[in-house]
N, C-alpha and C positions, 0 to 999 in steps of 0.2 A: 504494500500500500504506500501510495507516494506521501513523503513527511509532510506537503504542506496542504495537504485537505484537512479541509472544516466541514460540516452542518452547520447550514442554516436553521436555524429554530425561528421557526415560528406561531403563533397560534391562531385559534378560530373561534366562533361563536355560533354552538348549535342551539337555532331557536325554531320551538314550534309554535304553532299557534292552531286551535282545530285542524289536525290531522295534514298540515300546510307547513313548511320551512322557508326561512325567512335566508333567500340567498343574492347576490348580487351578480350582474352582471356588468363583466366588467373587457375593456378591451387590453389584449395580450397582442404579441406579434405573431399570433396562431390566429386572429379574429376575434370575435365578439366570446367571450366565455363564462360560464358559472361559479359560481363560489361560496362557499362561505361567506359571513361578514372576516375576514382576515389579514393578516400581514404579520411583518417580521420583528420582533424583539429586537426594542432601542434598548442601545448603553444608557445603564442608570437608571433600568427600569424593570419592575418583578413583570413575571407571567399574568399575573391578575389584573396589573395596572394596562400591562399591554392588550388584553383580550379588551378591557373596558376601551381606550382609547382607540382601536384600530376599528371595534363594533360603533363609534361616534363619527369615525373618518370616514368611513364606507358606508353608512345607512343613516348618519344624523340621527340616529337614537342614541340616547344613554342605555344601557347594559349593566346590571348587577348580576356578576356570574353567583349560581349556587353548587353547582358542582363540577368536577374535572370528569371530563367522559374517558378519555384515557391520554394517551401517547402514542404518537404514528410515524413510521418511519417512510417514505418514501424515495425515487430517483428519478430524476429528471434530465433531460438536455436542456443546456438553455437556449432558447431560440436566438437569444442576442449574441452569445460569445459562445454556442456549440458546446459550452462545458459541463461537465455534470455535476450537478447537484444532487445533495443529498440533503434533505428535507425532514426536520424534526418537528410534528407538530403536537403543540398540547390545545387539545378541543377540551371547550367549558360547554356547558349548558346555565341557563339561568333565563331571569326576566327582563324584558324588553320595555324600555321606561318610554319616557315622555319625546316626543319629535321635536326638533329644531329645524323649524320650518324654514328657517332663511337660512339653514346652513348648507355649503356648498360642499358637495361629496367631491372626496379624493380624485384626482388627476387618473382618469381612465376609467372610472367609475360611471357607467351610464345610467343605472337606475338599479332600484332593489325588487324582486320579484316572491311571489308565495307562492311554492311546487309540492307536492304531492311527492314522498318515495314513490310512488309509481310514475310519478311524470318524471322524476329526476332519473330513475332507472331503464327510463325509454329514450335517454339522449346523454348516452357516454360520452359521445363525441364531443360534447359540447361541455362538459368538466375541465375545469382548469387545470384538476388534481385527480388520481383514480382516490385520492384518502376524502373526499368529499363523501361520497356513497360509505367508507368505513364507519364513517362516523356518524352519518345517518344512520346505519344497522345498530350501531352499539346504541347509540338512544332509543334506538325502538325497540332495540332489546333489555332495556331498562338500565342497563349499565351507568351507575355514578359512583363518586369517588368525594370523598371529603374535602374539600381547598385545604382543609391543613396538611396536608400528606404532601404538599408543596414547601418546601423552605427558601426562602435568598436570606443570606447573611446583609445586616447592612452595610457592607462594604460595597457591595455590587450597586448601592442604591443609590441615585442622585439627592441627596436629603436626607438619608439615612431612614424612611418610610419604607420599611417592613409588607408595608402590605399590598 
């Protein structure tokens, strides 16, 4: 294995709402694509803090995770630089708070959409990620996880905010 690979870590926001997931589409250099609410863990900032802000950046809602669905490993080509990625994701689940109607979603962000596992499962093609659908199965297979089973030291933290 070559010395200077990393994982990217990042995470996600599975949200249901009557038997509907709360996912965005978003433009890639593949096309138009689906997702999660997600993105990549800034310096100086925990898993929790990053699930809340990245589910604000992408759908203008606030987000209070209540629990961790799991941990996902993924690989990727990148379409920009051909290189491969190796993709660590931690998916939350939790409640979908209040809209910030004037606020402007992330750069590439075209709108937020509500699909059906079975409407998500009739267009792979159209997944940003194959861990998009994994982590739809484990919620619908009831799978959660405590947020304390999560630790950052406040070293790692911009502020020293633990949480």
């Amino acid at each position: 294995m070559p010395r200077d690979w990393n994982a990217s870590v990042t995470v996600a926001a599975v949200i249901e709402r009557g038997g509907r997931f709360l996912l965005v589409e978003e433009e890639t250099p593949d096309g138009l694509r689906l997702n999660q609410p997600a993105g990549h863990l800034d310096p100086g900032e925990s898993l929790i803090r990053a699930v809340i802000r990245e589910t604000l950046e992408e759908t203008a809602h606030t987000f209070e995770p209540r629990a961790l669905l799991g941990c996902y490993m993924g690989r990727a080509s990148s379409s920009r630089t051909g290189a491969d990625v190796t993709y660590v994701r931690f998916a939350f689940t939790g409640d979908l708070g209040s809209l910030d109607a004037g606020r402007q979603l992330d750069t590439g962000i075209v709108r937020t959409v509500w699909m059906s596992a079975e409407e998500l499962r009739g267009c792979p093609e159209r997944h940003r990620t194959p861990l998009l659908m994994a982590c739809v199965d484990d919620y619908l297979a009831g799978k959660r996880f405590a947020l304390d089973a999560l630790y950052t030291h406040p070293s790692v933290l911009a502020g020293g905010d633990a949480s």
